[in-house]
C-alpha positions as a printed Julia matrix, in Angstrom:
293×3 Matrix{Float64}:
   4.69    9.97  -18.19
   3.66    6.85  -19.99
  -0.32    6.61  -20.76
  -2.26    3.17  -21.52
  -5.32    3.18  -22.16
  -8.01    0.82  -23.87
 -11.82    0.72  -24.14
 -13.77   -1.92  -22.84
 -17.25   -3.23  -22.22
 -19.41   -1.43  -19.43
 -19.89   -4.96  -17.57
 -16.06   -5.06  -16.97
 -16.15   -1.43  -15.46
 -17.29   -2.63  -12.27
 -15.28   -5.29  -11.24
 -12.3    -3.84  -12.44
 -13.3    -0.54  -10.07
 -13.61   -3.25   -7.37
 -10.48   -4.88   -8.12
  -8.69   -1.48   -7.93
 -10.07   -0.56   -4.45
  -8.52   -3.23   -2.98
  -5.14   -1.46   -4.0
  -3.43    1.36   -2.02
  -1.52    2.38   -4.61
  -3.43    2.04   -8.58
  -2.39    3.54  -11.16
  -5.28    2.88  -12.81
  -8.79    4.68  -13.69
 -11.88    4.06  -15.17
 -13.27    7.04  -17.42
 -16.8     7.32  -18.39
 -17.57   10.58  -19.22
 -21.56   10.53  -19.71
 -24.19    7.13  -20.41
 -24.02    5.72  -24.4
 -20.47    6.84  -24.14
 -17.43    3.97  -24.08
 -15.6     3.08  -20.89
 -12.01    3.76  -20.88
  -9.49    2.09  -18.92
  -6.42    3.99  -18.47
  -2.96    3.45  -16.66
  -0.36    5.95  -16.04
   3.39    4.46  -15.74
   7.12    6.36  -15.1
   8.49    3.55  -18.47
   6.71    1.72  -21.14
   8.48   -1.3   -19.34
   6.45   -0.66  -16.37
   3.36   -0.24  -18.1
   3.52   -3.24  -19.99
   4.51   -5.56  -16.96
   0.98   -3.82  -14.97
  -1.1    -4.53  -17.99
   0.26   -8.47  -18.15
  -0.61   -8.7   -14.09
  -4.25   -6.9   -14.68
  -4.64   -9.53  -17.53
  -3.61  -12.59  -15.37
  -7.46  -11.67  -13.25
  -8.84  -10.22  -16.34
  -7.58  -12.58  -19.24
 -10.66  -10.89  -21.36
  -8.58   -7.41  -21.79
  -6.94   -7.57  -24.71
  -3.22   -8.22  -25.17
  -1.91   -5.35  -25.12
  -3.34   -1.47  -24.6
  -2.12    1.97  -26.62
   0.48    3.35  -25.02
   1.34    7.39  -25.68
   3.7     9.25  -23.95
   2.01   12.76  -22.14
   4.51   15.57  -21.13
   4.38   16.42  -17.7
   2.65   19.45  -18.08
  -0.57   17.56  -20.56
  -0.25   14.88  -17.14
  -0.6    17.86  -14.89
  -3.23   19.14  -16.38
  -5.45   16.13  -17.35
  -5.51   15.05  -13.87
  -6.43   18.15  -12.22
  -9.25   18.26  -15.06
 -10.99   15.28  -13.58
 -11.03   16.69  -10.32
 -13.69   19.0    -8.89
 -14.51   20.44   -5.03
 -17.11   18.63   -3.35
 -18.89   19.55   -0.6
 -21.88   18.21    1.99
 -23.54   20.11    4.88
 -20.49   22.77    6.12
 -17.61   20.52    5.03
 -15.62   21.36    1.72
 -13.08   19.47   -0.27
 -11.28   21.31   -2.51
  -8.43   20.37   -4.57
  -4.97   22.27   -3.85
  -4.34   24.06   -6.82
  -8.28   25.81   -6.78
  -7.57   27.22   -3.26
  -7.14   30.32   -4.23
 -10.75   30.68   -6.31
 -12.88   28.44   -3.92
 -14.76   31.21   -1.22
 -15.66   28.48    1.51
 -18.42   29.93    3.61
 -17.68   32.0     6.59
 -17.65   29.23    9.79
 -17.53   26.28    7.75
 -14.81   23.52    7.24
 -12.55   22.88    4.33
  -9.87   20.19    3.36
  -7.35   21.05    0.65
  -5.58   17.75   -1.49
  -3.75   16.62   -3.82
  -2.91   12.69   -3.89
  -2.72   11.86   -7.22
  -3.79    8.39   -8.6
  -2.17    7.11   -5.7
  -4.73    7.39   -2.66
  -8.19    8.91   -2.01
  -9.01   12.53   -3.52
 -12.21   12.64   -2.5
 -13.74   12.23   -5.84
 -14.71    8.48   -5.27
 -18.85    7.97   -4.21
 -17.52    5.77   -0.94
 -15.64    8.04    0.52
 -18.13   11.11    0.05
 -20.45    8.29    1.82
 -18.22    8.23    4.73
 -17.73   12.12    4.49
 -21.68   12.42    4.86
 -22.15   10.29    8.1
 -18.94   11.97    9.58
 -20.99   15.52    9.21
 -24.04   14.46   10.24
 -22.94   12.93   13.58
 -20.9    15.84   14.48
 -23.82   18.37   13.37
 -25.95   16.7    16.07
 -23.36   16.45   18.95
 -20.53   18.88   20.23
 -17.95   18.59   17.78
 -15.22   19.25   21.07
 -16.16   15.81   22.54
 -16.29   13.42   19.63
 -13.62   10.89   18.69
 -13.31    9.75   15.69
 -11.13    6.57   13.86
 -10.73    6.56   10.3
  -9.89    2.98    9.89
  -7.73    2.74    6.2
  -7.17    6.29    5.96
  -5.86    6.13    2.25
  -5.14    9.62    2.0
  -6.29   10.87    5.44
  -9.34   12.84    4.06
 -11.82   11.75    6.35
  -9.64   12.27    9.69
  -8.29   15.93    8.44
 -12.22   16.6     7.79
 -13.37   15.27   11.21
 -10.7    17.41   13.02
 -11.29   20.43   10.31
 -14.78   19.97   11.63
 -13.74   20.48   15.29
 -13.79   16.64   16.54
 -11.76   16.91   20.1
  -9.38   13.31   19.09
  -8.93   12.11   15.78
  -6.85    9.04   14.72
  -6.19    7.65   11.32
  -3.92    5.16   10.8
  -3.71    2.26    7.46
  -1.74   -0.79    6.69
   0.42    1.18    3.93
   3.57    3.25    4.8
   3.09    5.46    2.14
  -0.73    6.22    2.61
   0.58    7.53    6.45
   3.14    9.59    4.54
   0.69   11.21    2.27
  -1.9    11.81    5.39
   0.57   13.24    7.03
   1.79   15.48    4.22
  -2.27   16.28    3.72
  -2.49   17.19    7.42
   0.21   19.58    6.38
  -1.3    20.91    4.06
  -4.0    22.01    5.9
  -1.94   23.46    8.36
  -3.22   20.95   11.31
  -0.92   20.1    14.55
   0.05   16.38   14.4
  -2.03   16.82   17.79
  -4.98   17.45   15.79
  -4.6    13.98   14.04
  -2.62   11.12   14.26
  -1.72    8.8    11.46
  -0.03    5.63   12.1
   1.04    2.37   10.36
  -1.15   -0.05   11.56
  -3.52   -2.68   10.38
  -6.77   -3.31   11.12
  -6.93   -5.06   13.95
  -4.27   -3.59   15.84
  -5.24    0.25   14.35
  -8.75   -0.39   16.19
  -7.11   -1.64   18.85
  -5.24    1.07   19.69
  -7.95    3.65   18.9
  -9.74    2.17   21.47
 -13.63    3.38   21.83
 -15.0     6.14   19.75
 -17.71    8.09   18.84
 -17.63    7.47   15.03
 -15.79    5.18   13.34
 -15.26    5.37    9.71
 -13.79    2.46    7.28
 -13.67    2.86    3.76
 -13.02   -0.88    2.98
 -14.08   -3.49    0.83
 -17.03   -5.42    1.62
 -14.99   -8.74    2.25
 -12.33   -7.13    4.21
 -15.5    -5.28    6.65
 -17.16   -8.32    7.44
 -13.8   -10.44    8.37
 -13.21   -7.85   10.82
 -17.07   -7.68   11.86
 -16.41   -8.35   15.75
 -13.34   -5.74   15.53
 -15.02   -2.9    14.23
 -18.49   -3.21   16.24
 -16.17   -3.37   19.75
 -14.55   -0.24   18.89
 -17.9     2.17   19.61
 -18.74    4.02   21.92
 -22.19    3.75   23.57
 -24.39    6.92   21.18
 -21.8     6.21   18.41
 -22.11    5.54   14.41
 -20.2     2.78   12.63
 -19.79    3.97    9.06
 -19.0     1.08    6.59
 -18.29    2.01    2.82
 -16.67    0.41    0.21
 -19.36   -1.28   -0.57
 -20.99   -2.72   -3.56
 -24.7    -1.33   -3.93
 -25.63   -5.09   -4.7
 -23.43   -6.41   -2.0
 -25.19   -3.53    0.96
 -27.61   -6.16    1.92
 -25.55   -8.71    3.0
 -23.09   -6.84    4.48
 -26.25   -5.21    6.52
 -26.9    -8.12    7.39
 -23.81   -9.46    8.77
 -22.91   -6.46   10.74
 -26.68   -6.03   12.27
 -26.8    -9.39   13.22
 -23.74   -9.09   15.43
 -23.98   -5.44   16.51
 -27.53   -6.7    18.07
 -25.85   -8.97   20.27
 -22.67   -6.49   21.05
 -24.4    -3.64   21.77
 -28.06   -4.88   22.4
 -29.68   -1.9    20.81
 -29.0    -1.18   16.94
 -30.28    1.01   14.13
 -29.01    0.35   11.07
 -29.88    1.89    7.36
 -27.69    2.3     4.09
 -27.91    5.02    1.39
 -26.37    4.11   -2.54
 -24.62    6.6    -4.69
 -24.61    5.25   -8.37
 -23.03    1.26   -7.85
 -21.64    2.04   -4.33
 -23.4     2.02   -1.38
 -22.71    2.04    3.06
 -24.49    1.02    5.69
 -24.1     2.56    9.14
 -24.85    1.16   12.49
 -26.22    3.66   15.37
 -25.55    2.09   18.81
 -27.84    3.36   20.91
């Protein structure tokens, strides 16, 4: 395994983050292990080849990264270990996420739900602020309703976290589906994981507008997307709740929330008639979620 890695200024940490989100697949990460210390970008490649053709395509959109990173090579089992040391269970309300290899030392409360990964750099773990966003609203709608009658769509499902949590969590039709082949692979392997029936779940290669489409309706619908990508497919993503249902939009820059509030309130108003809307920010991400009433 082929490391790169580089230090750079804390105003580039952001929009890089940004500019990874809109990638399925990254093999990159930013590292910032407390405040006053540096931020570290970091790559991890099969060749040095590969790693130096990524780092010229990052630097075509960021032409202030130096021209070239360090590269080290980590054997599998330093990989192995590094990444499983930068992730940690999580948990909200009666839903846990717990990484695969700690499911053997993780008690998870008698009655309550749990999701085991592991995804890699590839897709979601979990571990990013939007999706525990998403995670949050998911639990809170299905604390206040019968879990056996809520549908749920988890629109980009990345790694399928937030579908295997909703049907962990006892939701009576869950359906996940993303615009990558792969990210349906690893849902489905996920679902596995957890020992879930595909009938508990579906995953399915779709985009946006046909995914929502074929969800039809639901009670909650989740979408982990970038800001731009959310308010393209405003009119899509309003149509596709149900009357008492939640629209729960992350992926979303805390100084961006406003005007994607905006956008989406404006046009759930005249969809639905009756709207409630609020937003909640963890560190420089933030959601907003529309209740239809």
């Amino acid at each position: 395994m082929i490391e790169t890695r580089c230090e750079i200024e804390a105003s580039l940490a952001q929009p890089l983050e940004d500019f990874f989100c809109e990638l399925v697949r990254s093999p990159w990460l930013i590292f910032h292990e407390k405040v006053g210390a540096p931020h570290v970008l970091m790559g991890y490649f099969d060749s040095e080849s590969e790693a130096f053709d990524a780092w010229a395509d990052l630097r075509k959109s960021f032409k202030m990264l130096p021209e070239k990173p360090l590269v080290g090579t980590l054997e599998d089992r330093d990989w192995k270990e590094a990444y499983k040391a930068n992730l940690h269970p999580w948990n909200f309300g009666r839903l846990h996420w717990v990484p695969e290899w700690r499911r053997a030392e993780y008690a998870v409360p008698a009655g309550e739900a749990v999701v085991y990964f592991d995804a890699g750099l590839a897709f979601g773990t979990g571990d990013h602020p939007t999706t525990r966003l998403c995670g949050m609203r998911l639990v809170e709608f299905l604390d206040t309703h019968a879990p056996e009658t809520v549908s749920v769509t988890d629109a980009g499902c990345g790694s399928g976290i937030l579908a295997i949590s909703a049907a962990q969590l006892g939701a009576q039709s869950v359906y996940g589906f993303d615009r990558d082949p792969e990210a349906v692979e690893v849902s489905a392997e996920n679902r596995g994981k957890n020992k879930l029936p595909e009938s508990a779940v579906a995953f399915v290669h779709e985009g946006l507008e046909s995914g929502l489409r074929s969800a039809g309706e639901r009670d909650v619908v989740l979408a982990n997307i970038i800001s731009d990508v959310l308010c393209i497919y405003a009119d899509n993503l309003i149509a596709s709740v149900k009357e008492g249902g939640v629209l729960a939009l992350s992926g979303i820059l805390a100084s961006e929330q406003q005007s994607v509030m905006d956008v989406f309130a404006k046009k759930a108003q005249k969809a639905w008639g009756k709207v409630r809307v609020d937003g909640r920010v963890m560190g420089e991400w933030s959601d907003v979620a529309l209740f239809r009433e």
